[in-house]
N, C-alpha and C positions, 0 to 999 in steps of 0.2 A: 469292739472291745476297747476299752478306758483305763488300761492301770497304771498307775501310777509309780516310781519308784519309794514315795514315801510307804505305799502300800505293799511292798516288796520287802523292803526292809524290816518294818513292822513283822510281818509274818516270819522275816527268816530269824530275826528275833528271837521271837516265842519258839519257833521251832530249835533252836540250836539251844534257848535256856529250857525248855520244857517248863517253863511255866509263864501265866500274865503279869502277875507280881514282879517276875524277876527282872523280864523282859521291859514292863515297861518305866521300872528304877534306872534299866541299862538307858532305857532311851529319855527319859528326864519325863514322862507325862503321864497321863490317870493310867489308872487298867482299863475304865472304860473305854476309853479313846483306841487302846490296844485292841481289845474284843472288838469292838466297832470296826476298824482297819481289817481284821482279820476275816468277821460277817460279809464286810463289801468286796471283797480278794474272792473268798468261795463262791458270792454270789453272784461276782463276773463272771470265773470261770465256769459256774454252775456246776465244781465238784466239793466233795466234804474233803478239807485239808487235812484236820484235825479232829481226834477223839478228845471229848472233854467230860472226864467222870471223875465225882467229889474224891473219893476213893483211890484211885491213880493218877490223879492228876493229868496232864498231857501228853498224847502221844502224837505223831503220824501216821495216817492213813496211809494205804500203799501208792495210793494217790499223789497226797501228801511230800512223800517221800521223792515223788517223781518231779511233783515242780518245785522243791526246796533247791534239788538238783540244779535247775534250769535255772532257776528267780538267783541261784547264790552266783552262776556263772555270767549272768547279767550285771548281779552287783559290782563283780569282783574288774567285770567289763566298766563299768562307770568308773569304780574306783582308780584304778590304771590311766583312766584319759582325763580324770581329775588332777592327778597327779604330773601329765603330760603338760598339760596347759597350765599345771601351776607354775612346770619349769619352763615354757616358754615366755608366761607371764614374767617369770623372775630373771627371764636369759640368761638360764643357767646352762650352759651345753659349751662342748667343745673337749680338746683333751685335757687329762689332769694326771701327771704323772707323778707316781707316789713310793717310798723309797721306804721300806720297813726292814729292822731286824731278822734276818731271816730263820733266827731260833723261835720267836713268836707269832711270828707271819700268818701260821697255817690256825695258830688260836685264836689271834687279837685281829688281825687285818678281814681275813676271810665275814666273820659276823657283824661286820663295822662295811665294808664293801656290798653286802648282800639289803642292808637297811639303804644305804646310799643309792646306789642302783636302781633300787625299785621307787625310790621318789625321784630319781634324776635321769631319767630316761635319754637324753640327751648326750649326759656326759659319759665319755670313754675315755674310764681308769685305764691305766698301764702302770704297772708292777715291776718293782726295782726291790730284789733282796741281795743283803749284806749284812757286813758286821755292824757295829755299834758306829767304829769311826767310818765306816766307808759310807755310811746313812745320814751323819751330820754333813761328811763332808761333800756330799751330792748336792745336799741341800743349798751347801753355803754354795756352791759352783752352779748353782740352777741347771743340773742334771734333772734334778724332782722339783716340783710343785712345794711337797710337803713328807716330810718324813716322821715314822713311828719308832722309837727305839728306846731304851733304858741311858740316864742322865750319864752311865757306868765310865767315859771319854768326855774328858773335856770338849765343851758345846762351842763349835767354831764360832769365833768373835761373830757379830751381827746376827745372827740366829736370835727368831721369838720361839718360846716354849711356852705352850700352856702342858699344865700337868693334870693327869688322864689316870693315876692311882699311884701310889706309895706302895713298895710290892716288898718284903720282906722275903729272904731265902727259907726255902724248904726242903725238906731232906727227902729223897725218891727212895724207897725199901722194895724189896720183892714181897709180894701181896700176901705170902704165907710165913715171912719171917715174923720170929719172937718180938722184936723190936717195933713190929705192926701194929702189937697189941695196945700197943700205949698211947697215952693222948697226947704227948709230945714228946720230943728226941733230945739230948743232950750232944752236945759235939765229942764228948767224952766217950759216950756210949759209942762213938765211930772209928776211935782210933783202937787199931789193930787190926781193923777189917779193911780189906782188898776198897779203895776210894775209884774213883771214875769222875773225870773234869772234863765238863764241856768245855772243850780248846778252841778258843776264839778270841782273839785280841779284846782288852777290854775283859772280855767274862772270864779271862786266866788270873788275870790280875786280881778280879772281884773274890772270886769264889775262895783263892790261894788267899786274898787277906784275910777272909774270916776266919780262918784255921788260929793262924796269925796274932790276929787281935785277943782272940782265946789262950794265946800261949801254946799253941800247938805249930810245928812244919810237920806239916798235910807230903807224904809221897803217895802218889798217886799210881794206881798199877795200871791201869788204862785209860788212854785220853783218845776222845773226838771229836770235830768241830761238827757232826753231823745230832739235832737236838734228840733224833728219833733213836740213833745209834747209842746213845747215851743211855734213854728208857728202857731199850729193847736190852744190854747188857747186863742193866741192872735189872728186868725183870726175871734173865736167866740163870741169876744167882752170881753172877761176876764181881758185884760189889756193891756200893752206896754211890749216890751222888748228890750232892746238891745243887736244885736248878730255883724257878719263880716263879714264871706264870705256868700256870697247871692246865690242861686240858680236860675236855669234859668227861675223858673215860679212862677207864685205869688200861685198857687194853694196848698194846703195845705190837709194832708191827713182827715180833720176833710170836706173835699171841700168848706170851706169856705177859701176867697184870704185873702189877704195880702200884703202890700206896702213898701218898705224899702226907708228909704228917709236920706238923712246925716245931721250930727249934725252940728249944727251951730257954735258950740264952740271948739278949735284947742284942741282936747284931745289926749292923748300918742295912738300913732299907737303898731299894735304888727308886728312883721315880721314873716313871714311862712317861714319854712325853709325845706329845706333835709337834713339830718342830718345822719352822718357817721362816723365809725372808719378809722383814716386815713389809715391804712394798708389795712382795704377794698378797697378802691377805685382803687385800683388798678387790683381788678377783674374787668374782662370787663364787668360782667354782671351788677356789681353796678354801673361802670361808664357811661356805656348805660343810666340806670334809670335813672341817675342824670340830664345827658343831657339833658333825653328827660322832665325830669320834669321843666331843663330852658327853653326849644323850647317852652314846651306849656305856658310859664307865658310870650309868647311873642306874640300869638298870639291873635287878638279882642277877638277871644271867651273866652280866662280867663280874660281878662279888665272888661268883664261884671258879673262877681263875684265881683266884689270892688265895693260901695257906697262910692261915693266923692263930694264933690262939684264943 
């Protein structure tokens, strides 16, 4: 038996797009070339992979279905020691300690760590959470490699930043209040209802000037430097708050939801950065991170962390 992985691929292709058209735009070359690939695959294994009727277009045999199985856990097998030998190729390995915000940690760091990882097989992250200044100031002390935090504290002298989004504040409602209904919030619409401030150096400052700059002093009835403890009071009817980066689901560990909805009024954005000693960057392993933490502030799924109007 003769197969090829080109011949693998091909197939799991058509199988996963359910059709030859789609399959082989995905893969840049004729349909014929696809059908042909897919003919020499059954004919090796001498089973019918595939149903092909004008009317329903493409299915899987139960057959079919058993070596898509098999053929995708081979792929997924190359693709992985692809990726090995690419980071060997590039000597990327060794430790890389990384110092993030620990209010966005669990949003921003975790989906940025899980991309990294699986291309750098080698390198072993270590996790340093903190506030705003205890994350610049790791950095500048080479505690960490590289740090993720909000611009929100002055950026210790020598520190690079690259900037990674522009994140504008958003106001956190419980999922069933009136004030849900609408397509943005006014800071007006918040005074005289019970506030809730994420307490944490740097974010007391932030969030207490926006009141501020409005011409409002913000009293606050509840404060905690915990981000989750913040959601979870405000989903239980305790009050409002305003936080930045959002996470993917309104659910909250108290299980009541939660709505983030954007302010109506044009208030100072903060910028999320990476933050580094320049002589670091010149390790691969920090410049790897760095990259990969612009790729991902490029793709939809970190867009839906910002509340905007």
């Amino acid at each position: 038996m003769n197969i090829s992985l080109r011949l693998m691929r091909y197939f799991a292709a058509v199988a996963h797009l359910k059709s030859l058209t789609r399959a082989a735009a995905e893969l840049n070359i004729s349909q014929s070339a696809v059908s042909l690939a897919v003919d020499s695959l059954e004919e090796e294994l001498g089973l019918k992979l595939l149903n092909r009727q004008r009317s329903k277009g493409i299915s899987l045999t139960a057959k079919g279905q058993e070596i898509l199985i098999r053929i995708q856990g081979i792929l997924d097998q190359v693709d992985n020691f692809e990726s090995e030998v690419s980071g060997i190729r590039q000597n990327i390995s060794g430790d890389l300690h990384i110092g993030c915000f620990n209010a966005i940690a669990p949003i921003v760091l975790a989906p940025i760590l899980k991309n990294f990882v699986s291309e750098h097989h080698a390198v072993h992250p270590y996790i340093v959470e903190g506030n705003v200044r205890h994350i610049f100031d790791s950095v500048h002390r080479g505690e960490v490699d590289v740090g993720i935090s909000y611009d929100e504290a002055d950026i210790s002298a020598g520190l690079k930043t690259k900037t990674l989004a522009v994140v504008p504040p958003h106001v956190v409602l419980p999922r069933d209040h009136p004030l849900a209904l609408q397509e943005d919030v006014s800071l007006v619409d918040l005074i005289g209802h019970p506030l809730i401030l994420l307490d944490l150096p740097s974010s007391r400052q932030y969030y207490t000037s926006l009141f501020e700059s409005a011409g409002f002093h913000p009293q606050f009835s509840y404060k905690s430097g915990n981000y989750e403890m913040v959601r979870s009071m405000v989903g239980v009817g305790l009050g409002f708050a305003l936080l930045q980066s959002r996470p993917p689901t309104e659910d909250t560990q108290s299980g009541a939801k939660v709505i983030c909805k954007p302010l109506r009024e044009n208030l100072r954005k903060s910028r999320l950065v990476v933050a580094y000693l320049e002589q670091n960057i010149k390790r691969r392993t920090v410049k790897a991170f760095v990259e990969h933490c612009e790729a991902y502030f490029n793709t939809p799924e970190s867009r839906d962390l910002i509340v905007s109007r």
